[in-house]
C-alpha positions as CSV (number, residue, x, y, z in Angstrom):
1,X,-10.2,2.0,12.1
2,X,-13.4,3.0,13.3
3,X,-16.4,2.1,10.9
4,X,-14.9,0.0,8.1
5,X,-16.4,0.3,4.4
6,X,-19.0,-3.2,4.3
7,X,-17.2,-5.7,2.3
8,X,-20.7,-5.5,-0.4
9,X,-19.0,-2.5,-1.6
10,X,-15.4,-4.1,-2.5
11,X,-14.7,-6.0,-5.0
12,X,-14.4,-6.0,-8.8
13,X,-16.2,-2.7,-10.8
14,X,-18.9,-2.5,-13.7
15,X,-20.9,-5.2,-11.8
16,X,-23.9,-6.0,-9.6
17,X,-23.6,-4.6,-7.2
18,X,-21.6,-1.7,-7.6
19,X,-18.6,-1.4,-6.0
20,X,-16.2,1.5,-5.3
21,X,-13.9,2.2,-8.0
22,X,-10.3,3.4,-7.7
23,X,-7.5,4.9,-9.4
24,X,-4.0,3.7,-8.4
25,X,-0.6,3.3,-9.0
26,X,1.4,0.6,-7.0
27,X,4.9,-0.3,-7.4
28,X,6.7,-0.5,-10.7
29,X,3.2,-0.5,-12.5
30,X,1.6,2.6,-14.0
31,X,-1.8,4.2,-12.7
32,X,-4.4,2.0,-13.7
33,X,-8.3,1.9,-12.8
34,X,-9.1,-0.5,-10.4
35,X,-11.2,-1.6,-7.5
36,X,-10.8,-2.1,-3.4
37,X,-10.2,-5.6,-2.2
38,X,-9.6,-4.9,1.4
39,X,-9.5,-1.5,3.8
40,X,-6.5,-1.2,6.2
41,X,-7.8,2.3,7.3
42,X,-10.1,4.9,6.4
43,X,-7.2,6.6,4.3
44,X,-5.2,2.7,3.4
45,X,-6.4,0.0,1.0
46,X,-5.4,-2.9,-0.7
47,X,-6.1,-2.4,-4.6
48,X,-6.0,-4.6,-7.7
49,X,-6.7,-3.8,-11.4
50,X,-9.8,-4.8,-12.6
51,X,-7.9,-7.8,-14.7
52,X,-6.7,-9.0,-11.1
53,X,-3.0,-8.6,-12.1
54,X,-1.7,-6.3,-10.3
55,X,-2.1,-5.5,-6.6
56,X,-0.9,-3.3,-3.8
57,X,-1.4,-0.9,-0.6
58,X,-1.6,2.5,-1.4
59,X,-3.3,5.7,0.2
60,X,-5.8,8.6,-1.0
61,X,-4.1,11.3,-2.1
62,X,-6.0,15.0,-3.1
63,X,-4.6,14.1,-7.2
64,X,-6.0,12.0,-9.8
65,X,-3.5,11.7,-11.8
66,X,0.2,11.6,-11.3
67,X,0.1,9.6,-9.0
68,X,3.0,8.2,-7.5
69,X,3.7,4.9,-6.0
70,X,1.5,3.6,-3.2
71,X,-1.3,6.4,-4.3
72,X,-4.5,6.0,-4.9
73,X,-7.6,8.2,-5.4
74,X,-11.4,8.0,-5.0
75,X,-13.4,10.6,-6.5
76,X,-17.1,11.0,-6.0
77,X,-19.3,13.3,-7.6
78,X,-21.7,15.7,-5.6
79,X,-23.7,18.2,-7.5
80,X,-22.3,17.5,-11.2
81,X,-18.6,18.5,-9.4
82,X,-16.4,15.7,-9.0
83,X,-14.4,15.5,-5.1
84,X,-11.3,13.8,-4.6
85,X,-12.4,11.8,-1.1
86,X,-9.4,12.1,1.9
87,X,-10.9,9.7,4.1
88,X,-14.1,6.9,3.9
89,X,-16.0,4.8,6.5
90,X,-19.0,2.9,6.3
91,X,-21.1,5.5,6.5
92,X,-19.7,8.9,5.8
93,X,-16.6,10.1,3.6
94,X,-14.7,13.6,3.9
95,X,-13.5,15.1,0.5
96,X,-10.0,17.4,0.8
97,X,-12.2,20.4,0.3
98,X,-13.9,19.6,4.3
99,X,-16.8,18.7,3.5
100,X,-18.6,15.7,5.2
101,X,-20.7,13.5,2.7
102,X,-23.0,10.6,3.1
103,X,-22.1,8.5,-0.2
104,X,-23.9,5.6,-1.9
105,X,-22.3,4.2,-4.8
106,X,-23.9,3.5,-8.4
107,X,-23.2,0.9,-11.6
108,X,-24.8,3.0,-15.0
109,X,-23.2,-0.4,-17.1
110,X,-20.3,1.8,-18.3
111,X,-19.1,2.7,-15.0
112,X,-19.4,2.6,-11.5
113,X,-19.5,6.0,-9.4
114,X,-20.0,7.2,-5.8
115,X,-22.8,9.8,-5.3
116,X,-21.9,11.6,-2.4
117,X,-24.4,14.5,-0.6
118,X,-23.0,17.1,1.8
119,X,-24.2,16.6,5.3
């Protein structure tokens, strides 16, 4: 797996500290916002609802909606544009467009984002 995502950065959303959010859609449930609870891969989580009642593995897909089941999608924002990430590490995360980013992630109280900059 290379460089996993530091476990200070999964867990529950709209806390402190801020954690990566996610939107997913696992098995006979429909998309829902969410957060990480374990990596698999750079491109394969395990997700759960912020409620904690659903759960699944699903991986990043270049959509942020429609998503099917076993899809998920991380979007950060760089610039005021919003990228749909393909692949994340501990240090570095790769939007579908090819660009390489350095990411931090944020909590503004009503949500929590990933600030990305291109490298």
């Amino acid at each position: 797996m290379g460089r996993p995502i530091d476990k200070y950065f999964l867990g529950a959303t709209g806390g402190s500290p801020a954690t990566i959010p996610v939107r997913a859609k696992v098995e006979g449930t429909a998309e829902f916002e969410g957060f990480i609870k374990n990596q698999k891969g750079s491109q394969k989580f395990t997700v759960s609802n912020d409620g904690g009642t659903v759960e699944g593995v699903c991986y990043l897909v270049n959509k942020v909606t429609g998503l099917a089941d076993a899809e998920c999608a991380i979007v950060g924002q760089a610039t005021g544009e919003n990228v749909a990430i393909q692949k994340i590490t501990a240090h570095k995360a790769v939007g579908f467009n090819g660009t390489v980013y350095s990411w931090a992630v944020a909590d503004d109280s009503t949500e929590s984002l990933i600030i990305l900059t291109a490298l």
